[in-house]
gemmi code that builds the backbone of each chain (N, CA, C; Angstrom):
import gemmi

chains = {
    "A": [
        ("UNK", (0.530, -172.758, 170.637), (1.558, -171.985, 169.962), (2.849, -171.958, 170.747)),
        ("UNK", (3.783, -171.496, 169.898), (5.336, -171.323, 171.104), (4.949, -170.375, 171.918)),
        ("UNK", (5.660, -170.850, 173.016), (6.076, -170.005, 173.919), (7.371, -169.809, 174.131)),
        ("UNK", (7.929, -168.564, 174.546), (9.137, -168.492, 174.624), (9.337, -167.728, 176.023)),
        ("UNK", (10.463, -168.364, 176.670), (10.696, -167.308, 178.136), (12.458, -166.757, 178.407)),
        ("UNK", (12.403, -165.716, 179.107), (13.801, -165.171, 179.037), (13.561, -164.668, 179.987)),
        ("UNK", (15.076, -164.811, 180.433), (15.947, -164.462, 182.136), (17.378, -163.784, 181.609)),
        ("UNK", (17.519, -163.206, 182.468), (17.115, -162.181, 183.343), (16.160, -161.026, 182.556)),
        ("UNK", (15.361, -160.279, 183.108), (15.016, -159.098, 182.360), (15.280, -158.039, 182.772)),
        ("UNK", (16.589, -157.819, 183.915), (17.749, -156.852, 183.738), (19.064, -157.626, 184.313)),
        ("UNK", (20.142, -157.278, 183.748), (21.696, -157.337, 183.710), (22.391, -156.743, 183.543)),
        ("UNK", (22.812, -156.413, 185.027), (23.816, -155.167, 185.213), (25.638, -155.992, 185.130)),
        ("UNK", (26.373, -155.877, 183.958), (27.626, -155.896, 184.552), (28.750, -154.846, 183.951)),
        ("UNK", (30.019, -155.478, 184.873), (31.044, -154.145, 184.574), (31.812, -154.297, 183.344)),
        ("UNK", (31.723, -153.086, 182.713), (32.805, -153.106, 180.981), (34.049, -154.326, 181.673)),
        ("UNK", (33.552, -154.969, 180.376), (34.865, -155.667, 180.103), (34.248, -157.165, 180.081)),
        ("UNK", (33.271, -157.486, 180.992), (32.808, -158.654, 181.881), (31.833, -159.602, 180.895)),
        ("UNK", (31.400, -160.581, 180.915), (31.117, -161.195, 180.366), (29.370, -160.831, 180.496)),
        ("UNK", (28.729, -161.482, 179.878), (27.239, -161.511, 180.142), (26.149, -162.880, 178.875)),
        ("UNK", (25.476, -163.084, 179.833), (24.748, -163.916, 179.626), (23.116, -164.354, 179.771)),
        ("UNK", (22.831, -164.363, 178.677), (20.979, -164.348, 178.773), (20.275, -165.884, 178.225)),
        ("UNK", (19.609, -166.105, 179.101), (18.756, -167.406, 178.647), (17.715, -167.474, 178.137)),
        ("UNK", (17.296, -168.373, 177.226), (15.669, -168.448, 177.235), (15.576, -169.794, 176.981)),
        ("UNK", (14.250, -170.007, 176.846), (13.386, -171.323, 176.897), (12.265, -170.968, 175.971)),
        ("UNK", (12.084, -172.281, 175.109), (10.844, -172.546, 174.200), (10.406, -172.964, 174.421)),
        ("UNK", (8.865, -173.561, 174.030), (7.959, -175.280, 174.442), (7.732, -175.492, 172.921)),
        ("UNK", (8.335, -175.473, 171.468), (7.911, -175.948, 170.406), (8.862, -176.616, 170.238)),
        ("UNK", (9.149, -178.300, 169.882), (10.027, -179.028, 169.858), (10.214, -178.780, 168.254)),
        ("UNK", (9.048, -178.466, 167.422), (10.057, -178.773, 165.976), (10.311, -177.288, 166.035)),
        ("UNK", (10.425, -175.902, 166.790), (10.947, -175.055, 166.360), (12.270, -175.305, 166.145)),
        ("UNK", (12.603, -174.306, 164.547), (13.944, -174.608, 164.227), (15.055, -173.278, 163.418)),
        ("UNK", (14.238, -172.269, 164.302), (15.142, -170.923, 164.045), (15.279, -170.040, 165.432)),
        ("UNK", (16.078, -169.891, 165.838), (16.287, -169.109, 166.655), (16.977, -167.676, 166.661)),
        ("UNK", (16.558, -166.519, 166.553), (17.312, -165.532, 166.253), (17.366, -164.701, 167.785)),
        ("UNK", (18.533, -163.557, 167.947), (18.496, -162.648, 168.840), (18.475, -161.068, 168.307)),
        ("UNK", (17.770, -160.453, 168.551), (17.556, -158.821, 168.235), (18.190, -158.093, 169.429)),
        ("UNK", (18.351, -156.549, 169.153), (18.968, -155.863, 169.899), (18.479, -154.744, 169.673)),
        ("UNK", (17.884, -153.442, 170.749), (17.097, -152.666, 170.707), (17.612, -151.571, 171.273)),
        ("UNK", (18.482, -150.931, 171.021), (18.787, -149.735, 171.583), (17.240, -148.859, 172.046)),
        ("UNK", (17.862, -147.685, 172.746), (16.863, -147.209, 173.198), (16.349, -146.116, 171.607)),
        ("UNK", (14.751, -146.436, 171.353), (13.855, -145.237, 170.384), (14.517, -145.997, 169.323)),
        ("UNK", (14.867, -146.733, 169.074), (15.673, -147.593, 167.700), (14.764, -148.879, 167.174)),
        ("UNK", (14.856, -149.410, 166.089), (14.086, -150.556, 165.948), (14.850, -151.981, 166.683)),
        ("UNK", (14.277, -153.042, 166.213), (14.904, -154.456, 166.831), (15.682, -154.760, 165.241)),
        ("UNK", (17.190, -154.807, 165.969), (17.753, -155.373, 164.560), (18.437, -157.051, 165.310)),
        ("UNK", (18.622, -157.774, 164.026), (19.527, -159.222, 164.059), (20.601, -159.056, 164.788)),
        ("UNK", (21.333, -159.968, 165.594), (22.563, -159.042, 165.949), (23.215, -160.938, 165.496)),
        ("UNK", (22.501, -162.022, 165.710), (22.744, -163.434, 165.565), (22.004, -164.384, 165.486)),
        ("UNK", (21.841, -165.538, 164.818), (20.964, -166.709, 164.802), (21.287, -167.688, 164.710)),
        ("UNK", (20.733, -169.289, 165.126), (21.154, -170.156, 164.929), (19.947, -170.678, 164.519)),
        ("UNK", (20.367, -172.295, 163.574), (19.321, -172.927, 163.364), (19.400, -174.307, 164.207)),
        ("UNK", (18.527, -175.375, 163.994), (18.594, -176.312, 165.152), (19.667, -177.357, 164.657)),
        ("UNK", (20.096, -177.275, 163.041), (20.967, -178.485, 163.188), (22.604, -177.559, 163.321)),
        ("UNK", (22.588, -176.541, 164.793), (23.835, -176.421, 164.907), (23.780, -176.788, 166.550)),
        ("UNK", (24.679, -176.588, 167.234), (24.607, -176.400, 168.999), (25.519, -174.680, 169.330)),
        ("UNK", (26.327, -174.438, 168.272), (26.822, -172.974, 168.809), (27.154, -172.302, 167.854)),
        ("UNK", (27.181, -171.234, 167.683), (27.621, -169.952, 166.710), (28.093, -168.634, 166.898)),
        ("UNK", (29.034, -168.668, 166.812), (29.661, -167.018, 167.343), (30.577, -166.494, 165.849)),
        ("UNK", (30.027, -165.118, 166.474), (30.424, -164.045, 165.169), (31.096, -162.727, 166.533)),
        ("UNK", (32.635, -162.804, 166.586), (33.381, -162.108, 167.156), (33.117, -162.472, 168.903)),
        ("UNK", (32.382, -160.603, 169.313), (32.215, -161.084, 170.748), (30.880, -161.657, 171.157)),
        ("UNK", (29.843, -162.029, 170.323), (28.484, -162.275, 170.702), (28.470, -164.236, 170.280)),
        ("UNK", (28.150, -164.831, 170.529), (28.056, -166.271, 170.605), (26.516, -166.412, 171.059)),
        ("UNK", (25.983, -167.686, 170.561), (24.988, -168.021, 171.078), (24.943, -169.711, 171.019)),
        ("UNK", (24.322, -170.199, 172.194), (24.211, -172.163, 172.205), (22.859, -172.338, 171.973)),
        ("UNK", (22.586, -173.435, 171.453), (21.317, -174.199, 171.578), (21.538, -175.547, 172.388)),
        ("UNK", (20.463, -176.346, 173.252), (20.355, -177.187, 173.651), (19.084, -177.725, 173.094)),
        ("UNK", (18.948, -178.275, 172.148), (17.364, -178.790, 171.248), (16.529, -179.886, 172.600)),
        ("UNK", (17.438, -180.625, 172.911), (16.610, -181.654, 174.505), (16.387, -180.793, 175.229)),
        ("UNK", (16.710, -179.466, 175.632), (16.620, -179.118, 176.948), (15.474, -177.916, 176.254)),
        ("UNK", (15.370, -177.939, 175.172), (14.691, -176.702, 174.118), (15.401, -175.065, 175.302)),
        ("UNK", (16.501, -174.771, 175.368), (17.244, -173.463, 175.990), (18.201, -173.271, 174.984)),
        ("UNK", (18.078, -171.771, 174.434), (19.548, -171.354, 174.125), (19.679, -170.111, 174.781)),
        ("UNK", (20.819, -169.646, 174.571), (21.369, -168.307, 175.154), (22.302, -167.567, 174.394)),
        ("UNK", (22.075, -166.241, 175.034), (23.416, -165.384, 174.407), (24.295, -165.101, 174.960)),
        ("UNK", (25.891, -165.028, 174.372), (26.836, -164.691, 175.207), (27.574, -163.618, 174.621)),
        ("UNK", (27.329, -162.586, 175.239), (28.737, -161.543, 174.673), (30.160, -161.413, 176.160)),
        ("UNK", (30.551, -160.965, 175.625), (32.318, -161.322, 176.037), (32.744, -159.590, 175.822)),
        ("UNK", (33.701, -159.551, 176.585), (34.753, -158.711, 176.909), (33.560, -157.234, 176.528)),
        ("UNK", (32.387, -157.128, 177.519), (31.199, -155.973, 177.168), (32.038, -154.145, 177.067)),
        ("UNK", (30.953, -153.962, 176.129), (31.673, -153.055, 175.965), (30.049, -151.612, 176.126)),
        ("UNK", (30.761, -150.236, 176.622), (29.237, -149.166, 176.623), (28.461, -149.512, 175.677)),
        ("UNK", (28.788, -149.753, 174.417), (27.711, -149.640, 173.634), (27.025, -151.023, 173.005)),
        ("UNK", (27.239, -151.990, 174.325), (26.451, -153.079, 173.916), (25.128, -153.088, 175.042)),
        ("UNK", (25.042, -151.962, 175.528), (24.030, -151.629, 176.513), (22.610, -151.299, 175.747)),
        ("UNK", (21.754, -152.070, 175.714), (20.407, -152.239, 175.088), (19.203, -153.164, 175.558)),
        ("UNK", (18.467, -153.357, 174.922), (17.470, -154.319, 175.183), (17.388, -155.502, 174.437)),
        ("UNK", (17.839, -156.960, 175.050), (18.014, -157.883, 174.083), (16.778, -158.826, 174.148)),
        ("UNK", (16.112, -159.294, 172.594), (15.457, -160.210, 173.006), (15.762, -161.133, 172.181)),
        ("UNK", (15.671, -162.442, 172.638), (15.307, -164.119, 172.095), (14.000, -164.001, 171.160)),
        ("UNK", (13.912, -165.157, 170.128), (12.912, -165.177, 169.360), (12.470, -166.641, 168.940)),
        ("UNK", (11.685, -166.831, 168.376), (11.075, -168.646, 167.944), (10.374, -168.247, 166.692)),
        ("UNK", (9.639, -169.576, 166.175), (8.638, -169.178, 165.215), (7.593, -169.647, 165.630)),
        ("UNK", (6.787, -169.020, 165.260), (5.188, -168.559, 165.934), (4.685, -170.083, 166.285)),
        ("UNK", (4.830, -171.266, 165.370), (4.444, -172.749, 165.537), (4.955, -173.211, 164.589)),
        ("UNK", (6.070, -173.896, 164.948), (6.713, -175.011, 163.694), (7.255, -174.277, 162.543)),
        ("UNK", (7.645, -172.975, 162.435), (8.388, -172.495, 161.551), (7.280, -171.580, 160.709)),
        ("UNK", (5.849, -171.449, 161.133), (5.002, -170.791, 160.445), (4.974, -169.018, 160.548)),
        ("UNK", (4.650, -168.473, 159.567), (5.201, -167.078, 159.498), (4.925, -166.127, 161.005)),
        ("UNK", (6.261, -165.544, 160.863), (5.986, -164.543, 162.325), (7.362, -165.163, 163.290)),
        ("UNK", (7.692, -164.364, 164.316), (8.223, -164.387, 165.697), (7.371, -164.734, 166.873)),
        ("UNK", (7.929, -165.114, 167.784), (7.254, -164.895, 169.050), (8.778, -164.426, 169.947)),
        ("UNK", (8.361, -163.136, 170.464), (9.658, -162.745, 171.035), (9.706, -163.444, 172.980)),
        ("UNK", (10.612, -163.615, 173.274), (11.022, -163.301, 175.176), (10.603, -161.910, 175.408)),
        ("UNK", (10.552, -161.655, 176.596), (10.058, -160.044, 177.127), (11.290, -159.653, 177.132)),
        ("UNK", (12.090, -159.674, 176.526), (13.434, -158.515, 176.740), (14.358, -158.467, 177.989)),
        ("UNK", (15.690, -158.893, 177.670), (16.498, -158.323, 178.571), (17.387, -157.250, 178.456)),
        ("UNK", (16.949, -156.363, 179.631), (17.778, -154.947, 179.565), (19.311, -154.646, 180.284)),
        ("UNK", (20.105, -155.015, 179.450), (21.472, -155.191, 179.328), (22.019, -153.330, 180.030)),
        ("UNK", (22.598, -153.550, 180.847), (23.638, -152.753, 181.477), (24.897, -152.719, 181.819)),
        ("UNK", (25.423, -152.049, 181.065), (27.140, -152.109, 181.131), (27.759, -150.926, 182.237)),
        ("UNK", (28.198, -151.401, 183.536), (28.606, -150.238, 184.317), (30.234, -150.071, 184.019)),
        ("UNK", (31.134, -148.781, 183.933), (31.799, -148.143, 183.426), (32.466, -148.269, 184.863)),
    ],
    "B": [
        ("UNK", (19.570, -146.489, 151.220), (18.013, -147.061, 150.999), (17.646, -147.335, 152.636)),
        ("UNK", (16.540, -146.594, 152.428), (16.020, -147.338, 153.629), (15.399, -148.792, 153.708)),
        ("UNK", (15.819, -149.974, 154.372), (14.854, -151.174, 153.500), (13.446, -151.085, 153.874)),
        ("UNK", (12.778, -151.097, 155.096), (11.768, -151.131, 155.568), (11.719, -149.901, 156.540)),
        ("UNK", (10.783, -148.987, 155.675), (9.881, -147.398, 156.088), (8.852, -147.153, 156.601)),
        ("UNK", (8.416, -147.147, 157.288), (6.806, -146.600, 158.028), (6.597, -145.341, 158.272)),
        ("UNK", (5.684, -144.869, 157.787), (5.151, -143.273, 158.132), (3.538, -143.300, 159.132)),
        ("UNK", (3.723, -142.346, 159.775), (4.808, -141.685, 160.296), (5.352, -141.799, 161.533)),
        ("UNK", (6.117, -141.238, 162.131), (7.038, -141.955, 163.233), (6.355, -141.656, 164.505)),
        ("UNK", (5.857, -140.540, 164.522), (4.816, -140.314, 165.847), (3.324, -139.901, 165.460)),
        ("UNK", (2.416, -140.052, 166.188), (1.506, -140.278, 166.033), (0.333, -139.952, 167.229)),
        ("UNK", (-0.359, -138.676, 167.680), (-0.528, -138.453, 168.474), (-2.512, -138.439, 168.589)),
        ("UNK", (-3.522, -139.094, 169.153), (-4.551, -138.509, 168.446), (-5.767, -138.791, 169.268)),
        ("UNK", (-6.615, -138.449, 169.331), (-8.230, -138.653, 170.415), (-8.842, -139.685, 170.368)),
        ("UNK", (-9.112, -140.549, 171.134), (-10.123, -141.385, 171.605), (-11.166, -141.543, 170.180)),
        ("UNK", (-11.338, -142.583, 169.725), (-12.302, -142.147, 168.828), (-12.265, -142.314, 167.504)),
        ("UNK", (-10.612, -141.670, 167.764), (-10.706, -141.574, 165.745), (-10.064, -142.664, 165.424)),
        ("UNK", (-10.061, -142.252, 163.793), (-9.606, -143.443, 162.921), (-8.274, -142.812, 162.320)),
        ("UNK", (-7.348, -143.819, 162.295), (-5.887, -143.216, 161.768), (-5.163, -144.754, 161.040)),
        ("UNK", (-4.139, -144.167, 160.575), (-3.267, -145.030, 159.957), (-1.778, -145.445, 159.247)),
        ("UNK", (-1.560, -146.143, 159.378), (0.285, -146.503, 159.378), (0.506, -147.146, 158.115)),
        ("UNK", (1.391, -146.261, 157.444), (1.430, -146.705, 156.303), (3.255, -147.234, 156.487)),
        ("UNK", (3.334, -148.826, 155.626), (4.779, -149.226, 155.635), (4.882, -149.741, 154.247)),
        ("UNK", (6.484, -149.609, 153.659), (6.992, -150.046, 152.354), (7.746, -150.699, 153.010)),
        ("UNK", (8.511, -151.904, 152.026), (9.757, -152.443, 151.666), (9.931, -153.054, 150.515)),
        ("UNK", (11.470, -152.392, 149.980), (12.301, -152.651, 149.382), (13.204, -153.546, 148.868)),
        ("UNK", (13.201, -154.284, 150.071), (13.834, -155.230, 149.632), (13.587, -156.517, 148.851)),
        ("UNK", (12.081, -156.655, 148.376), (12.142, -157.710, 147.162), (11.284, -158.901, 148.776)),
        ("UNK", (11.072, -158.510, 149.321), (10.343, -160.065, 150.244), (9.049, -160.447, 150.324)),
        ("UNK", (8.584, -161.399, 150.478), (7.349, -161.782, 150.160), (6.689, -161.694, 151.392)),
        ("UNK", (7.119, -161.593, 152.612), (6.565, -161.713, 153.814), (5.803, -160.340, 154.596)),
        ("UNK", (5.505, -159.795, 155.022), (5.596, -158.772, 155.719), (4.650, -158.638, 157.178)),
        ("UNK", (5.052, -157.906, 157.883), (4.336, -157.943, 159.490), (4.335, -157.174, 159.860)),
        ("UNK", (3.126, -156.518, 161.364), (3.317, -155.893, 161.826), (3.159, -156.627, 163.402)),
        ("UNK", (3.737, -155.519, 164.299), (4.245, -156.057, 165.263), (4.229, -155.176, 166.611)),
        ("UNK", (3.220, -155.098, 167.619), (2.934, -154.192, 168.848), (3.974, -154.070, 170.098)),
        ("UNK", (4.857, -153.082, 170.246), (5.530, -153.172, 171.469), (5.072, -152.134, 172.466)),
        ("UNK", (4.595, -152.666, 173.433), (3.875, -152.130, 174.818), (4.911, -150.866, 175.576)),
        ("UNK", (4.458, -150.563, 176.633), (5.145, -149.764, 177.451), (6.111, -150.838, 178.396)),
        ("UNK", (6.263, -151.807, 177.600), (6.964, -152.672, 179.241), (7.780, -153.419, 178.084)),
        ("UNK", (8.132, -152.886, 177.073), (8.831, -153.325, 175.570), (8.407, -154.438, 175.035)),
        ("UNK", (7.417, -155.136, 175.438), (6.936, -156.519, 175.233), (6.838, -156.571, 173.579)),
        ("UNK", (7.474, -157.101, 172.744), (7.441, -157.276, 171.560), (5.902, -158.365, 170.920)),
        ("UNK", (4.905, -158.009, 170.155), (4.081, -159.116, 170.060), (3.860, -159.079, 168.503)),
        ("UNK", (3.074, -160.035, 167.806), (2.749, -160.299, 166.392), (1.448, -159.911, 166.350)),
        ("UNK", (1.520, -159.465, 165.057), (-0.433, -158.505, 165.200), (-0.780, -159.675, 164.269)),
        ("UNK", (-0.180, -159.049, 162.790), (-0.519, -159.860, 161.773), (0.649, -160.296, 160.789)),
        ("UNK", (0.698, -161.385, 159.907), (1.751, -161.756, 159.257), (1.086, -161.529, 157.694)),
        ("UNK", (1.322, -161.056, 156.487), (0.998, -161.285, 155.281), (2.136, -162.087, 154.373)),
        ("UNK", (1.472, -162.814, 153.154), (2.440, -163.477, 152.621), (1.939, -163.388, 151.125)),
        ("UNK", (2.831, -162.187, 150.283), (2.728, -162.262, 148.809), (0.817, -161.545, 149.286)),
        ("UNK", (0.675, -160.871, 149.610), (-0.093, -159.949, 150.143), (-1.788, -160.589, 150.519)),
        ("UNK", (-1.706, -161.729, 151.431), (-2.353, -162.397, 151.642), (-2.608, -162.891, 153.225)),
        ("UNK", (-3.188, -162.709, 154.104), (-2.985, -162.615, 155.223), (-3.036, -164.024, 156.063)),
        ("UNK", (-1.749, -164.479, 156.689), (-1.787, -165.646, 157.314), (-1.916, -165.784, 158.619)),
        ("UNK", (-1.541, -164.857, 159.633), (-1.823, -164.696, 160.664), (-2.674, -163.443, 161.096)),
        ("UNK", (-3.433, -163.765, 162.157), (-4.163, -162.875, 163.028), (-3.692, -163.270, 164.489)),
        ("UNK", (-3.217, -162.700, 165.172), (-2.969, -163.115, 166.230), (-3.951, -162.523, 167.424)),
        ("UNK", (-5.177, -162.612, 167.007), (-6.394, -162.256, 168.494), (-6.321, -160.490, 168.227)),
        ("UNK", (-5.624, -159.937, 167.447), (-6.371, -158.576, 167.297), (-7.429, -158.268, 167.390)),
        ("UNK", (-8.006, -157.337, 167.608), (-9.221, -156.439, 168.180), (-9.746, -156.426, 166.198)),
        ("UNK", (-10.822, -156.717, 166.015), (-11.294, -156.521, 164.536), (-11.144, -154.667, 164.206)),
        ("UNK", (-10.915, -153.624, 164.916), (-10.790, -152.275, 165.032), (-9.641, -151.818, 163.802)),
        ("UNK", (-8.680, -153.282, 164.636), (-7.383, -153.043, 163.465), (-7.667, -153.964, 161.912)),
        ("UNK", (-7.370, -153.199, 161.018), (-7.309, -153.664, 159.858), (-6.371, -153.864, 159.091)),
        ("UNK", (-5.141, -154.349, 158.348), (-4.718, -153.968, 157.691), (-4.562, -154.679, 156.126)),
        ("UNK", (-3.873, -154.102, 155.440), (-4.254, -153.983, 154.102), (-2.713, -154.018, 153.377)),
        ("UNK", (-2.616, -155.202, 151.968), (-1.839, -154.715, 151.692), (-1.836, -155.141, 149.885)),
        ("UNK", (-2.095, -154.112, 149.340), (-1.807, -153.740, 148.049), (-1.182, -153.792, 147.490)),
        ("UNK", (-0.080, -154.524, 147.111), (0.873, -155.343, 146.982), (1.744, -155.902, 148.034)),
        ("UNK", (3.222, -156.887, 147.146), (4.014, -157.429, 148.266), (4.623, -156.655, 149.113)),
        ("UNK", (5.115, -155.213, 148.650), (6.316, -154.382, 149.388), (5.142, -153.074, 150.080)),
        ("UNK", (3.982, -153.177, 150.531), (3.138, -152.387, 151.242), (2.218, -153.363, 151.972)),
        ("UNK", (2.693, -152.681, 153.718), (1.403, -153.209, 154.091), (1.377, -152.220, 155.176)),
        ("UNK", (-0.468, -151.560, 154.797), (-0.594, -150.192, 155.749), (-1.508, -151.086, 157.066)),
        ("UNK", (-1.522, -149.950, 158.276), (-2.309, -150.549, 158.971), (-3.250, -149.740, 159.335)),
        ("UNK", (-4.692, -150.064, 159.616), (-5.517, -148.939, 159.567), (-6.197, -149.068, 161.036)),
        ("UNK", (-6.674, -148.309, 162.329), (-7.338, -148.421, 162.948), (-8.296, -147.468, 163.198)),
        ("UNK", (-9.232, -148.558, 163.690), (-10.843, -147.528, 164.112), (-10.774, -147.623, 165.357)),
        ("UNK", (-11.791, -146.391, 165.684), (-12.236, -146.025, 166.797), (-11.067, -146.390, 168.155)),
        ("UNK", (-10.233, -145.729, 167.998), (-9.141, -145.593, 168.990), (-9.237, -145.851, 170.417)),
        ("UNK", (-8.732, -146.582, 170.948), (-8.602, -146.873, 172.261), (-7.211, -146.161, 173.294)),
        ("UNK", (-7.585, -145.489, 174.158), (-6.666, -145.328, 175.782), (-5.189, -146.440, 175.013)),
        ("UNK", (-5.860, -147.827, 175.555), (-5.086, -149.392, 175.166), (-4.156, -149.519, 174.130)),
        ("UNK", (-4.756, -148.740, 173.029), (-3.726, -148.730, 171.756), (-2.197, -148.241, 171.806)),
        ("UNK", (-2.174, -147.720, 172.479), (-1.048, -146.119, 172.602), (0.461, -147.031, 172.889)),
        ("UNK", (1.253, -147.555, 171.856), (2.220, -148.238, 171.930), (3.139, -148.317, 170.715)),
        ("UNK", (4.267, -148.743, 170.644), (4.685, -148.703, 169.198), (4.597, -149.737, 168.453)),
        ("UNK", (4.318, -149.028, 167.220), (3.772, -150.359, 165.913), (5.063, -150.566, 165.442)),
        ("UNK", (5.844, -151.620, 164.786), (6.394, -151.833, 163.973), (6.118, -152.504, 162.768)),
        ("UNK", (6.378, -152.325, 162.206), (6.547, -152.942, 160.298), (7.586, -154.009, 159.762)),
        ("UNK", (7.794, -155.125, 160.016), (9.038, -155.964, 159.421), (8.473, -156.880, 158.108)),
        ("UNK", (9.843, -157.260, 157.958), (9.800, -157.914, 156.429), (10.419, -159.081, 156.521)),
        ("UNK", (10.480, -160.223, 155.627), (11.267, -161.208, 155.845), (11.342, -161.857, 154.287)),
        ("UNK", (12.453, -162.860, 154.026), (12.158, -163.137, 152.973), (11.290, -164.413, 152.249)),
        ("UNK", (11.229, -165.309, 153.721), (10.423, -166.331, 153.125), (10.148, -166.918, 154.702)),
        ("UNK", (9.291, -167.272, 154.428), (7.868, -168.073, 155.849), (9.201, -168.419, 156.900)),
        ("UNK", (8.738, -168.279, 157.973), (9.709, -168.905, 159.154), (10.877, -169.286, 158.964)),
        ("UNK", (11.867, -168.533, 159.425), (13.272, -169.177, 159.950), (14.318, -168.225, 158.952)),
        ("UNK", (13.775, -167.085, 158.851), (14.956, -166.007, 158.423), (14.704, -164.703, 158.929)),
        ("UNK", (15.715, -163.937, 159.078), (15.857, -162.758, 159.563), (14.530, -161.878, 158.889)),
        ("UNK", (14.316, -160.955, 160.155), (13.220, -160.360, 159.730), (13.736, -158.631, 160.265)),
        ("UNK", (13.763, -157.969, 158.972), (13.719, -156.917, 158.887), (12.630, -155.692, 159.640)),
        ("UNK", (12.711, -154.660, 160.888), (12.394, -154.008, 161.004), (12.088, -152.581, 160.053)),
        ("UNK", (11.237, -151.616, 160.859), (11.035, -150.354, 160.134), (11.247, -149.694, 161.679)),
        ("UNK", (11.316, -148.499, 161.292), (11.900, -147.753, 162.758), (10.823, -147.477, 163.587)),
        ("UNK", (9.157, -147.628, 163.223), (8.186, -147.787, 164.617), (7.629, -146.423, 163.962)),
        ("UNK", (6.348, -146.753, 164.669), (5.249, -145.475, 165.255), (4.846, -145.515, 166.293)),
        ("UNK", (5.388, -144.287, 167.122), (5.333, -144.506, 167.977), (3.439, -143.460, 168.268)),
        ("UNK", (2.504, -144.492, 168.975), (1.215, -143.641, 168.497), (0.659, -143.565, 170.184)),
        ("UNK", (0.297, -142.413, 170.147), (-0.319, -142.162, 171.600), (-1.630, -141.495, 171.398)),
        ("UNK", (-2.330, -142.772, 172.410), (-3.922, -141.805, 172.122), (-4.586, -140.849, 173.282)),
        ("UNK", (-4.631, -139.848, 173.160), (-4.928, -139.193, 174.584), (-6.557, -138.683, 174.806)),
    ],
}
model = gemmi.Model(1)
for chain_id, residues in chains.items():
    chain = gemmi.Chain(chain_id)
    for i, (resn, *xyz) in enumerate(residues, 1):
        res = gemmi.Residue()
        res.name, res.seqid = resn, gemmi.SeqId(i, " ")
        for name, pos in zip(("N", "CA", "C"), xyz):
            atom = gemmi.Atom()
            atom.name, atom.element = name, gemmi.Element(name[0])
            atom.pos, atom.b_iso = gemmi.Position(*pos), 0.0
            res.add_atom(atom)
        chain.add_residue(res)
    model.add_chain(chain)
structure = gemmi.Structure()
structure.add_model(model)
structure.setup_entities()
């Protein structure tokens, strides 16, 4: 089945500053990649996704790349702001696009003021 | 509207017993899941249903059951309660097999003491 892995699983930086989270798959025909965002006692909502026939996608300050050879994408938010302070995770599909997620263990995003 | 509802939100109960999580959605999708997040936020896949038919098991404990009586319900039922269990369930939805956004429900959060 996929596996999926994610770095860092905490990231501390200062308002304003950029930030950046990686992960890694092992399913070569996976071909959805989404990112959730988990405030604290809140559910996991969409915040962005890409599919594999793109390499980048950004919607304002959040962006995300794919590398399909290297099977890594990441997230990038820009100019951070307090309330992008949460728990972010990476996602795949369970094997080859078959129903379900397989999430990263979460990275816990910190914005210092 | 709420799209995807689970009752009830906490969930507190003894070693032993049998209890259960009931989830709707609204939004018209054929997919639906539930989904275990640990004390260490680890997001995992229990089970996936499709048009109320069950496609995944992902190594659940046979204890858990769930059930779903049509497309926009799927409850989850467990026996004989475990220490182990005590984590939050979620409920998501999606609209079609792998590679689209998948709708949360806001969790139960269930502790067994």
């Amino acid at each position: 089945g996929e596996n999926v892995e994610q770095h860092p699983s905490t990231l501390s930086v200062q308002e304003g500053d950029s930030a950046v989270i990686k992960c890694t798959y092992s399913d070569s025909a996976s071909n959805y990649f989404p990112w959730y965002k988990q405030e604290l006692g809140k559910r996991p909502q969409l915040i962005i996704d890409i599919r594999s026939n793109v390499g980048e996608k950004k919607d304002q300050r959040i962006a995300v790349t794919l590398n399909k050879t290297a099977k890594h994408f990441s997230l990038h938010i820009t100019e951070t702001q307090p309330e992008d302070s949460a728990v972010y995770f990476c996602a795949a599909p369970l094997v080859g696009g078959a129903d379900g997620l397989t999430f990263g263990k979460g990275t816990h995003l910190i914005i210092q003021p | 509207d709420t799209a995807v509802s689970q009752t009830p939100k906490y969930l507190v109960t003894q070693m032993g017993n049998d209890k259960s999580i009931k989830c709707e959605q609204n939004l018209g999708h054929d997919t639906m899941y539930w989904y275990k997040q640990d004390s260490k936020k680890f997001l995992k896949i229990m089970f996936s249903y499709n048009n109320k038919e069950l496609i995944i098991n992902e190594t659940v404990p046979n204890r858990f059951s769930p059930k779903s009586p049509d497309k926009a319900h799927l409850n989850l039922h467990i026996n004989s309660l475990e220490l182990g269990d005590s984590a939050v369930y979620f409920c998501a939805s999606s609209s079609r097999t792998g590679g689209t956004e998948a709708f949360f429900g806001q969790g139960t959060r269930l502790t067994v003491v």
